[in-house]
N, C-alpha and C positions, 0 to 999 in steps of 0.2 A: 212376761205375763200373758197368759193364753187372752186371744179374742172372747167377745162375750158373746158369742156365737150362741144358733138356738141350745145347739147339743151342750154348750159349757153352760149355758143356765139351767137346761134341765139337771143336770150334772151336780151343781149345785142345790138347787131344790131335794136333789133325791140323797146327797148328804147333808143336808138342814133337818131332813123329815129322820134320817137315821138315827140323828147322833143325839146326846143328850139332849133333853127338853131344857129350854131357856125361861128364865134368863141367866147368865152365867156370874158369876163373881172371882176376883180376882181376891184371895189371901196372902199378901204379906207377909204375915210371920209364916207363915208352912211354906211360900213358893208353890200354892198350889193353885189349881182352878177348879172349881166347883158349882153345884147347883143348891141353893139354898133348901132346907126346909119350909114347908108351907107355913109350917108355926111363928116362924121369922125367931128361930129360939137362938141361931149362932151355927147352927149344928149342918151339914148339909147330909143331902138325900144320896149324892152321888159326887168324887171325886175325880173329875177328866182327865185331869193331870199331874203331875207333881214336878217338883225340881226345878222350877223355870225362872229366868234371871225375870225382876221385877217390868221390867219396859216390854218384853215379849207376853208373857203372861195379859198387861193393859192391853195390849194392843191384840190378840186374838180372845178377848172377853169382846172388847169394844166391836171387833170385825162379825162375831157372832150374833151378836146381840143386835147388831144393823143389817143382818144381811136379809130378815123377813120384811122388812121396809124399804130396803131397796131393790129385792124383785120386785115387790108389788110396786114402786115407783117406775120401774123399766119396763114393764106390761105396760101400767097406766099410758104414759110415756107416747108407747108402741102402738097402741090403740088413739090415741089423742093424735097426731102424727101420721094415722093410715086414715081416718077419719078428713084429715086438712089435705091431704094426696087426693083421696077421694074429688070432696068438694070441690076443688082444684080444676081439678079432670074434666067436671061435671062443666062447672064456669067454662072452661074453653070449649068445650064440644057446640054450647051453649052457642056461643059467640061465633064460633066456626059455621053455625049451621046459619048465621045472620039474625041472631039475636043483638038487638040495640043497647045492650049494658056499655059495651064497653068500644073506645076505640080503636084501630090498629095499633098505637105505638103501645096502650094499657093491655092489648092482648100479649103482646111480643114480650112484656116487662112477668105479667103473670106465665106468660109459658117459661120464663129464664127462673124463676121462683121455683116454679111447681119442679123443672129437672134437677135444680137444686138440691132441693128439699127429699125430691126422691132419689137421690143416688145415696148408694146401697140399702134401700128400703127392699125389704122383699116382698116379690109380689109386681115392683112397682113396671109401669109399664115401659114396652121396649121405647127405642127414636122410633120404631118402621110402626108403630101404633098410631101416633100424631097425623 
Protein backbone atom coordinates (compact mmCIF):
# COMPACT_ATOMS: atom_id res chain seq x y z
CA UNK A 1 0.00 0.00 0.00
CA UNK A 2 1.61 3.26 -1.28
CA UNK A 3 2.19 6.08 1.63
CA UNK A 4 -0.41 8.84 1.84
CA UNK A 5 1.96 11.13 0.68
CA UNK A 6 1.02 14.71 -0.57
CA UNK A 7 1.38 13.45 -4.32
CA UNK A 8 -0.96 10.06 -3.41
CA UNK A 9 -3.72 12.20 -2.08
CA UNK A 10 -3.65 14.54 -4.78
CA UNK A 11 -3.50 11.39 -6.82
CA UNK A 12 -6.42 10.44 -5.42
CA UNK A 13 -8.60 13.38 -5.35
CA UNK A 14 -7.92 13.77 -9.09
CA UNK A 15 -9.24 10.20 -9.71
CA UNK A 16 -12.38 10.87 -7.31
CA UNK A 17 -13.10 14.06 -9.47
CA UNK A 18 -12.59 11.87 -12.81
CA UNK A 19 -14.43 8.93 -12.29
CA UNK A 20 -18.18 8.28 -11.93
CA UNK A 21 -20.12 10.68 -9.80
CA UNK A 22 -21.32 9.07 -6.46
CA UNK A 23 -22.70 7.61 -4.73
CA UNK A 24 -22.19 4.06 -6.14
CA UNK A 25 -24.31 0.90 -5.58
CA UNK A 26 -23.50 -2.47 -5.60
CA UNK A 27 -26.04 -5.02 -7.68
CA UNK A 28 -26.36 -8.56 -6.92
CA UNK A 29 -28.19 -10.02 -9.35
CA UNK A 30 -26.14 -8.33 -12.54
CA UNK A 31 -22.40 -8.53 -10.36
CA UNK A 32 -22.42 -5.01 -11.38
CA UNK A 33 -21.55 -1.57 -9.94
CA UNK A 34 -23.37 1.40 -10.79
CA UNK A 35 -24.75 4.87 -10.14
CA UNK A 36 -28.31 5.16 -9.47
CA UNK A 37 -30.85 7.29 -11.18
CA UNK A 38 -32.01 10.58 -9.67
CA UNK A 39 -35.52 9.27 -9.81
CA UNK A 40 -34.49 6.44 -7.41
CA UNK A 41 -36.70 4.43 -10.30
CA UNK A 42 -34.23 0.88 -9.95
CA UNK A 43 -32.63 1.98 -13.17
CA UNK A 44 -29.13 3.57 -13.22
CA UNK A 45 -27.47 6.48 -15.13
CA UNK A 46 -24.08 4.76 -15.57
CA UNK A 47 -22.66 1.09 -15.18
CA UNK A 48 -18.76 1.18 -13.68
CA UNK A 49 -18.39 -2.29 -13.84
CA UNK A 50 -19.69 -5.64 -14.53
CA UNK A 51 -18.77 -9.31 -13.54
CA UNK A 52 -17.38 -8.93 -10.01
CA UNK A 53 -17.49 -11.57 -7.37
CA UNK A 54 -20.05 -10.14 -4.74
CA UNK A 55 -17.30 -9.23 -1.62
CA UNK A 56 -15.16 -7.24 -4.09
CA UNK A 57 -17.91 -5.27 -5.84
CA UNK A 58 -19.09 -4.31 -1.42
CA UNK A 59 -15.92 -3.37 -0.79
CA UNK A 60 -14.90 -0.91 -3.83
CA UNK A 61 -18.71 0.71 -3.63
CA UNK A 62 -18.01 1.12 0.15
CA UNK A 63 -14.12 2.30 -0.49
CA UNK A 64 -15.55 4.93 -3.06
CA UNK A 65 -18.21 6.15 -1.49
CA UNK A 66 -15.84 7.04 1.81
CA UNK A 67 -13.11 8.21 0.09
CA UNK A 68 -14.69 12.26 -0.19
CA UNK A 69 -15.01 11.99 3.80
CA UNK A 70 -11.94 10.73 4.44
CA UNK A 71 -9.79 13.32 2.39
CA UNK A 72 -11.53 15.92 3.84
CA UNK A 73 -11.09 14.21 7.39
CA UNK A 74 -7.07 14.07 6.61
CA UNK A 75 -6.86 17.81 5.53
CA UNK A 76 -9.17 18.59 8.62
CA UNK A 77 -6.64 16.48 10.48
CA UNK A 78 -3.47 18.15 8.87
CA UNK A 79 -4.69 21.62 9.64
CA UNK A 80 -5.97 20.71 13.41
CA UNK A 81 -2.28 19.24 14.05
CA UNK A 82 -0.22 22.21 12.20
CA UNK A 83 -2.32 24.48 14.25
CA UNK A 84 -1.24 22.49 17.88
CA UNK A 85 2.71 22.40 16.31
CA UNK A 86 2.25 25.97 15.84
CA UNK A 87 0.82 26.85 19.44
CA UNK A 88 3.44 24.66 20.70
CA UNK A 89 6.23 26.37 19.23
CA UNK A 90 4.72 29.58 20.12
CA UNK A 91 4.50 28.29 24.31
CA UNK A 92 8.14 27.44 24.27
CA UNK A 93 9.62 30.54 22.49
CA UNK A 94 7.40 32.14 25.09
CA UNK A 95 9.05 30.45 28.05
CA UNK A 96 12.54 30.41 26.43
CA UNK A 97 12.47 34.16 26.21
CA UNK A 98 11.41 33.95 30.35
CA UNK A 99 7.95 34.06 30.37
CA UNK A 100 6.50 32.77 33.86
CA UNK A 101 3.86 30.09 32.48
CA UNK A 102 5.63 27.50 32.88
CA UNK A 103 8.46 25.71 34.78
CA UNK A 104 11.80 24.04 33.62
CA UNK A 105 10.85 20.45 34.05
CA UNK A 106 6.93 21.60 32.35
CA UNK A 107 9.15 23.14 29.51
CA UNK A 108 11.36 19.96 28.89
CA UNK A 109 7.99 17.79 29.17
CA UNK A 110 6.27 20.26 26.32
CA UNK A 111 9.36 20.44 24.13
CA UNK A 112 9.42 16.22 24.29
CA UNK A 113 5.56 16.53 23.12
CA UNK A 114 5.74 19.13 20.63
CA UNK A 115 9.09 16.91 18.77
CA UNK A 116 6.81 14.17 19.10
CA UNK A 117 4.04 15.45 17.69
CA UNK A 118 6.01 16.94 14.90
CA UNK A 119 7.91 14.07 13.49
CA UNK A 120 7.12 13.72 10.03
CA UNK A 121 4.82 16.72 9.88
CA UNK A 122 5.87 18.78 7.18
CA UNK A 123 7.05 21.95 7.41
CA UNK A 124 7.74 21.22 10.97
CA UNK A 125 10.81 22.79 12.38
CA UNK A 126 14.44 21.53 12.34
CA UNK A 127 16.56 20.33 16.17
CA UNK A 128 19.17 23.51 15.08
CA UNK A 129 15.70 25.82 15.24
CA UNK A 130 15.25 25.23 19.21
Amino acid sequence: MPDLTPETVAELGRLLAEATPGPWEHDPSSSSIGHPTEGGDGEWDDFVCESLQDYDADLIVAAVNALPALLAERERMREERDELLQRCGQAIAFVQTGGPLFTKDRLELLAILYHAAADGAEGAPDESDD
